[in-house]
C-alpha positions in Angstrom: -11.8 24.0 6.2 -13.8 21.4 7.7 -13.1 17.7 7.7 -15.9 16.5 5.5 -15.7 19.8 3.2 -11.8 18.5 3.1 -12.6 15.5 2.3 -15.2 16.2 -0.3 -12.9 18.3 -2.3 -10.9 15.6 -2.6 -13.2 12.7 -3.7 -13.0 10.9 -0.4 -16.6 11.1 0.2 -19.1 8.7 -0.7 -21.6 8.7 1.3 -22.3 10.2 5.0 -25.2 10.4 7.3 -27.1 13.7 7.4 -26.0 15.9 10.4 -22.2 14.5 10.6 -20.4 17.7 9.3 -22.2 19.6 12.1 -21.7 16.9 14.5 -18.2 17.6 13.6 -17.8 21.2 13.9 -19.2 21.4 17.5 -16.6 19.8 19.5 -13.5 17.7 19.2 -15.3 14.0 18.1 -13.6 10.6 18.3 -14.0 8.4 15.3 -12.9 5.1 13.8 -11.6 3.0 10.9 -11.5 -0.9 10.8 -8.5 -3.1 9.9 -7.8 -6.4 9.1 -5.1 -8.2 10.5 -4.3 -10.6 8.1 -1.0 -10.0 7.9 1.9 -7.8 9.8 1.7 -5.3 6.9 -0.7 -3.0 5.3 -1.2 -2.6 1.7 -1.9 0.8 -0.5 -5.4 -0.9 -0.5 -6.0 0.5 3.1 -4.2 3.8 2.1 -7.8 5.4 2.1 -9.0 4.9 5.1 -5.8 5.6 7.4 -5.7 8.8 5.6 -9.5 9.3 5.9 -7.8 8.9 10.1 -5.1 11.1 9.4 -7.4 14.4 7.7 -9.3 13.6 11.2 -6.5 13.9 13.8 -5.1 16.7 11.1 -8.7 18.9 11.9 -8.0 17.9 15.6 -10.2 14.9 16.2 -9.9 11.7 17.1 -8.8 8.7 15.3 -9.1 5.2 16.6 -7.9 2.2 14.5 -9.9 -0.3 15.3 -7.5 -4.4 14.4 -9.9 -6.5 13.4 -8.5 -9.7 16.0 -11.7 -11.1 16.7 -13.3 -11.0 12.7 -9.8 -12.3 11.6 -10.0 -15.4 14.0 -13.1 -16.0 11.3 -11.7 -15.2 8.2 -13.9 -14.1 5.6 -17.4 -14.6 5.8 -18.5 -14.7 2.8 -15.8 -17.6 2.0 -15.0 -16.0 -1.4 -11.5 -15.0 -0.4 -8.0 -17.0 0.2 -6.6 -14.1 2.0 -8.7 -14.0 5.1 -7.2 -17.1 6.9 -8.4 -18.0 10.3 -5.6 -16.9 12.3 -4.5 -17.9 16.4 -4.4 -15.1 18.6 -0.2 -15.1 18.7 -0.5 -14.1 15.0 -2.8 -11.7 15.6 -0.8 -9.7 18.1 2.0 -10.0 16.5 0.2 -8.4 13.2 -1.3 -5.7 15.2 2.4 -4.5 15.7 3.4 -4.5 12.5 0.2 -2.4 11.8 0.8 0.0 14.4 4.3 0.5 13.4 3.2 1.4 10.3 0.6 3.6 11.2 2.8 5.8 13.5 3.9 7.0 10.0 0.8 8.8 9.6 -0.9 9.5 12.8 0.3 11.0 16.7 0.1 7.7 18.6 2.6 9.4 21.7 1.3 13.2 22.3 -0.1 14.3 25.5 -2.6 15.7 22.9 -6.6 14.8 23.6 -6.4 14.3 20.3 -4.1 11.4 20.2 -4.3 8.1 18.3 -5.6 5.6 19.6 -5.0 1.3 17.9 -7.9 -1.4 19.4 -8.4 -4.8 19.2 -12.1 -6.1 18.9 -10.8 -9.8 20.0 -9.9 -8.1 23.6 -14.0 -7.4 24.4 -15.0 -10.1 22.0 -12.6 -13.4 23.4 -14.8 -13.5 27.0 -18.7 -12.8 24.7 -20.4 -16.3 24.9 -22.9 -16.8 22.3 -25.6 -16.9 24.6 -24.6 -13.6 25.7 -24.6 -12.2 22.3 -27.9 -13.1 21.5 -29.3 -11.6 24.2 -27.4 -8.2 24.7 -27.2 -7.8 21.1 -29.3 -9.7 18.5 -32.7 -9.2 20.0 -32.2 -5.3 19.2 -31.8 -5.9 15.6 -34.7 -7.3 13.5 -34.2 -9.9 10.8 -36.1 -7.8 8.5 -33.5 -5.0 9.5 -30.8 -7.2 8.6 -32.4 -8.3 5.1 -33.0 -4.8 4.0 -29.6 -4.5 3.6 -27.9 -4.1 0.0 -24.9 -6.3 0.9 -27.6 -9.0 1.9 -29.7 -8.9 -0.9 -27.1 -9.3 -3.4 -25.9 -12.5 -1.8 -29.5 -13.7 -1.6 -30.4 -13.1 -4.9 -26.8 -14.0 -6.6 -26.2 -17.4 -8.7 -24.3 -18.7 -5.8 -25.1 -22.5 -5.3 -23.7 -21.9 -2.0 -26.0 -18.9 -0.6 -24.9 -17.2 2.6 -23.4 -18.9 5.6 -24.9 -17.5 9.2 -21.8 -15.8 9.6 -21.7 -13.8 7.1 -25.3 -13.0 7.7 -24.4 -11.9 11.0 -21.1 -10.5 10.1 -22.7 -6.9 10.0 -23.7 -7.4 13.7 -20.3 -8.2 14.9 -19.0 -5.1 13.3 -22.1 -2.9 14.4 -21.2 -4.2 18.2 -17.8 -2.8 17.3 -18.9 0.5 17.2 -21.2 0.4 20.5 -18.5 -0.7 22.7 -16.5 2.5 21.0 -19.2 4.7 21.7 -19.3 3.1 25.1 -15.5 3.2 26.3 -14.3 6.2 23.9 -17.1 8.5 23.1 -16.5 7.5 19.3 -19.9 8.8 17.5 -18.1 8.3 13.8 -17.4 4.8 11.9 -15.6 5.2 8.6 -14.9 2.6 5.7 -15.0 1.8 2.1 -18.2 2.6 0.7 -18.9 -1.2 0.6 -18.9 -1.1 4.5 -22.0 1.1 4.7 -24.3 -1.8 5.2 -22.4 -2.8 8.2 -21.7 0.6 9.5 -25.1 2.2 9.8 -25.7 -1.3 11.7 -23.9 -0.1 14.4 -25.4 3.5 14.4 -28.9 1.8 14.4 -27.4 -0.4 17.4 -26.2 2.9 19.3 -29.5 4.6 19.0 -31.9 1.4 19.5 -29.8 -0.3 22.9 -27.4 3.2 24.3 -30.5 5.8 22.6 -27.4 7.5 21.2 -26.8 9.2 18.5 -23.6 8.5 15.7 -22.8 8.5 12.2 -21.4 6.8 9.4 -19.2 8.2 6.6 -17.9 6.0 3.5 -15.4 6.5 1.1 -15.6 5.5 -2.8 -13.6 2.3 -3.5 -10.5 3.4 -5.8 -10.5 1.9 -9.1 -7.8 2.2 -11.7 -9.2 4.2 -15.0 -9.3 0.9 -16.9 -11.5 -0.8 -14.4 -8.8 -2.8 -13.2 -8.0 -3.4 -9.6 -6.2 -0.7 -7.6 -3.0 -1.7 -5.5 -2.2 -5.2 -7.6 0.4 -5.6 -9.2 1.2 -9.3 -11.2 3.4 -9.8 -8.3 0.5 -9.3 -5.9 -0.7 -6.5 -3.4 2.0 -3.0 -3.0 2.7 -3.4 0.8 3.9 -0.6 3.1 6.7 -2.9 4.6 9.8 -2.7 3.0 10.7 -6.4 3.4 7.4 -7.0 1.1 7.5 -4.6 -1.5 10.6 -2.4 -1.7 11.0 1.6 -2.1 12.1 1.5 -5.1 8.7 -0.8 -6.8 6.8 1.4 -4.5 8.0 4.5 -6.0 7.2 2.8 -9.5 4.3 1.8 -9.3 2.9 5.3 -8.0 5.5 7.0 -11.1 3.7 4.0 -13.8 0.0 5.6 -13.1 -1.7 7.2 -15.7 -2.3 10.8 -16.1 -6.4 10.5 -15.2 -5.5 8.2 -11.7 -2.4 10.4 -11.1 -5.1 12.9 -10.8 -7.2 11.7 -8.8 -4.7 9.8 -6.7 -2.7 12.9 -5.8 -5.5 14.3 -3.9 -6.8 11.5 -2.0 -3.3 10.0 -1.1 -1.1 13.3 -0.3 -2.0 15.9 2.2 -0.8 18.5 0.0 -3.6 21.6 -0.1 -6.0 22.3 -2.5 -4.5 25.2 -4.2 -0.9 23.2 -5.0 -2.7 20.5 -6.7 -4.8 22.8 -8.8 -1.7 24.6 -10.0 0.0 21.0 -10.6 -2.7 19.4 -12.2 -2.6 22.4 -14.6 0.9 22.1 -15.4 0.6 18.7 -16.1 -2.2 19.1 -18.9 0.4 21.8 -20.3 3.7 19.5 -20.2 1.9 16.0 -19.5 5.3 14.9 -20.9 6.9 15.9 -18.1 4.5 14.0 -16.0 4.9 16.0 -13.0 1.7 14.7 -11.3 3.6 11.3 -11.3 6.5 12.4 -9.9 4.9 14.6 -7.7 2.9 11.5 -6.6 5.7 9.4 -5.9 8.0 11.6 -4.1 4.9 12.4 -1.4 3.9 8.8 -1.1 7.5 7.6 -0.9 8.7 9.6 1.7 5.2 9.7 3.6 5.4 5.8 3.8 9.4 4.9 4.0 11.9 7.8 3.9 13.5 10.6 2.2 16.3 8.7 2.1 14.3 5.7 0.1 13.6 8.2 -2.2 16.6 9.6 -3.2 18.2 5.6 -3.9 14.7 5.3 -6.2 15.3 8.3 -7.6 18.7 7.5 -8.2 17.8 3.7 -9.5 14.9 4.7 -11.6 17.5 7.5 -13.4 20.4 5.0 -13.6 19.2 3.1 -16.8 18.8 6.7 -19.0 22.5 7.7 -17.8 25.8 7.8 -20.0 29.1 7.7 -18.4 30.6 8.6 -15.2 27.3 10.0 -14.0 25.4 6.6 -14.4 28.2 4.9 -13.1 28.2 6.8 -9.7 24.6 6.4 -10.2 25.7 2.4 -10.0 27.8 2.5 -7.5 25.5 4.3 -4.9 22.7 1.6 -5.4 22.8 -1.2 -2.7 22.5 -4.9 -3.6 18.4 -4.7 -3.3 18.6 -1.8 -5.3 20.2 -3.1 -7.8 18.4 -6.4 -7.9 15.1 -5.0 -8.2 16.3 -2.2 -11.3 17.5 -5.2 -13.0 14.8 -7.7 -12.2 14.3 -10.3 -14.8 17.4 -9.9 -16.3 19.3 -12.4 -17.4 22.0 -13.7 -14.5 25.2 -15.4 -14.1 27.5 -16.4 -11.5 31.2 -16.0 -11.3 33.9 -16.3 -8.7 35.4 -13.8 -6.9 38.6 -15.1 -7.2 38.3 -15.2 -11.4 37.0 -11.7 -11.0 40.2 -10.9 -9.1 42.3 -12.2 -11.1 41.3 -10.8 -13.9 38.7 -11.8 -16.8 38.5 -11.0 -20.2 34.7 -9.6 -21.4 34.7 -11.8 -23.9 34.9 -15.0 -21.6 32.4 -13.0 -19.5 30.0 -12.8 -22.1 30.2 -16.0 -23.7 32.0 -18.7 -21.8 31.2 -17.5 -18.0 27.9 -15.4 -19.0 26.6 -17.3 -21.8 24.8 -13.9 -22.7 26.1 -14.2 -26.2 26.4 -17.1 -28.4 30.2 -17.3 -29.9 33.5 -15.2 -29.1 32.5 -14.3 -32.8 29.8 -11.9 -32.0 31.4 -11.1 -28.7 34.3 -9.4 -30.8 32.1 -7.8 -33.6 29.9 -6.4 -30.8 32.9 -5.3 -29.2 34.5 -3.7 -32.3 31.1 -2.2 -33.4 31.3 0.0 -29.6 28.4 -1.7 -28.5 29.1 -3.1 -25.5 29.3 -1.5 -21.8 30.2 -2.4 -18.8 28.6 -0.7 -16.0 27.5 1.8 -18.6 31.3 2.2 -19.5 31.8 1.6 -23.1 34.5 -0.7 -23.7 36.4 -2.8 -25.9 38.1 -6.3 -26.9 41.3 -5.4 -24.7 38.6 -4.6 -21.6 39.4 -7.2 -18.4 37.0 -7.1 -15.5 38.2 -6.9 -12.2 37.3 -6.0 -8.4 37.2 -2.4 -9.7 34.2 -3.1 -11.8 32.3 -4.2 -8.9 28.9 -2.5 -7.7 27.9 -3.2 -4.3 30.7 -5.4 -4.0 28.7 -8.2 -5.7 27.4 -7.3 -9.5 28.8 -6.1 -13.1 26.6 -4.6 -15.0 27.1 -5.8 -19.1 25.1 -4.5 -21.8 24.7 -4.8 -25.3 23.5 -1.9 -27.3 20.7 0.6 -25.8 18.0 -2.1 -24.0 19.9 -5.7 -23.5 21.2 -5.7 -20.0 23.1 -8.6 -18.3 24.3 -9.3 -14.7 27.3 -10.6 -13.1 26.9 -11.9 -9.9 30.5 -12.1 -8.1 30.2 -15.3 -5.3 32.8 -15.8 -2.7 
């Protein structure tokens, strides 16, 4: 199958430039996707687009990520966003390394292939451009009336805004449309690819290409994902689902992809997995038949989970996210193979308390631990009919009024787990 027939199937096409899919099928082409560097990490927000670069390299072509150094050292244009900070040039770098690391999970960066991956930095042709230079070798081949005829523009013009547009965000789409000539220049790259907001921009540069170079290259845009209610895709209340661990854990990343609802899990599954056509079909029809079983979730989750951290991560979520509907020795094993992030993240929220090792070792009586050191319950009172009435646990071990917790109890050498009937959870955190 061809890339963009690939990619239609699986509602990753927007829009593209007539002659692109022939373009495509005549020889091995080189094309690009633009990232901003704002942090070291990227979030599921630019999940589109890197696989937009994986299908390519997948078809054998080409993909170039293009770090966004020199547009970063700006921020954002349009000065409607906190995220965009002006950044210095060791920040930069040292984003651009996270990025790549991250993208080496999804594309061939170290083949001998000619297909291999390739990561640039605009800021490394853009740092030595005076002004004087640009305006010259670039913005006298691009009209203003070009430039206004834009969507993107005429929104901004025509908006409520007191503030209008700054110059640099008029401009902005010249920057990026440079971009894509000095690509075509130094790599051969005749295809720019981008959130369907980006087409503005991108057919920029392919006016650029044909107007200074007399070349010819093409633009291709993907929809922006929403979430079937309309709200944002990739937010959570905590903030954006990063790919680094350190941000956003395995575990809440495996979540949040399990939490979707049966119309995004959908749609999701074909645009962020690489599994064929055929599979997803069949899944999507066993889901409407069992959509209890919620198999597209899980499905989902497992593929995204391992794609962007590791089988390994999966099997501690799947292990975490099981733990809570466990009885007995099985959730308990469950328990004790969680690690201390693990466990804080199941049991975020939770109400906490600290005790010392030494009372632990010693040896302390649940009710003491659930009134007097806990305060999870109000008097030794309740603590004893709650005991007598079987409902309490500890680490999903029923016990009872005689129960004394000690080292044994502990999970991950630092937590007990208490809990009173089916939902109330409580945490003992064992300090030194």
């Amino acid at each position: 199958m061809s890339l963009i027939k690939e990619l239609t199937w699986r509602g990753m096409i927007h829009d593209s430039m007539p002659g692109v899919e022939e373009h495509l099928n005549e020889a091995m082409r080189a094309g690009y996707v633009g990232v901003d560097p704002t942090a070291d990490s990227l979030h599921i927000g630019h999940l589109v687009s890197i696989m937009m670069l994986k299908h390519m390299q997948v078809a054998g072509h080409k993909p170039i990520a293009l770090v966004g150094g020199a547009t970063g050292m700006i921020g954002d244009p349009s000065g409607k966003s906190n995220e965009r900070n002006l950044l210095d040039e060791e920040t930069l770098r040292k984003n651009q390394e996270g990025i790549k690391n991250q993208l080496k999970r999804f594309l061939d960066f170290d083949s001998n292939e000619p297909n291999v991956a390739e990561l640039v930095n605009n800021y490394d042709w853009m740092k030595s451009f005076s002004f004087l230079d640009f305006i010259r070798d670039v913005g006298k081949h691009i009209t203003v009336n070009y430039m206004m005829a834009k969507d993107s523009v005429k929104k901004r013009l025509s908006s409520e805004s007191a503030d209008g547009m700054s110059f640099t965000e008029f401009t902005y789409q010249l920057v990026q449309g440079f971009d894509f000539l000095q690509l075509y220049r130094d790599k051969n790259c005749t295809i720019q690819m981008g959130g369907s907001d980006q087409w503005g921009n991108i057919t920029t540069g392919t006016e650029m290409i044909r107007r200074i170079d007399q070349g010819k290259a093409f633009a291709v845009t993907c929809p922006l994902i929403t979430k079937a209610d309309g709200s944002k895709f990739g937010k959570t209340e905590s903030g954006n689902v990063w790919l680094d661990p350190e941000k956003t854990s395995p575990y809440k990343f495996y979540q949040f992809w399990l939490n979707t609802s049966d119309e995004d899990a959908a749609k999701y599954i074909k645009i962020f997995t690489l599994l064929d056509q055929k599979t997803i079909e069949t899944l999507i029809k066993e889901h409407q038949e069992e959509p209890h079983l919620r198999k597209l979730q899980k499905t989902l989750a497992e593929e995204l989970t391992v794609m962007v951290h590791s089988k390994e991560d999966l099997d501690n979520a799947i292990i975490a996210s099981e733990v809570l509907f466990k009885k007995g020795e099985e959730a308990l094993a469950g328990l004790k193979a969680m690690n201390e992030r693990l466990i804080l993240d199941v049991f975020e929220g939770v109400p906490q308390a600290e005790v010392s090792k030494s009372e632990i070792s010693n040896g302390l009586s649940i009710i003491e631990a659930l009134v007097d050191k806990g305060g999870f319950l109000k008097s030794n009172g309740e603590a004893r009919r709650e005991l007598k009435q079987n409902a309490i646990s500890v680490n999903k071990q029923k016990v009872g009024e005689e129960k004394e917790l000690n080292t044994d109890d502990l999970i991950s050498d630092k937590f007990i787990l208490l809990q009173k009937g089916k939902k109330n959870y409580y945490l003992l955190n064992v300090v030194d």
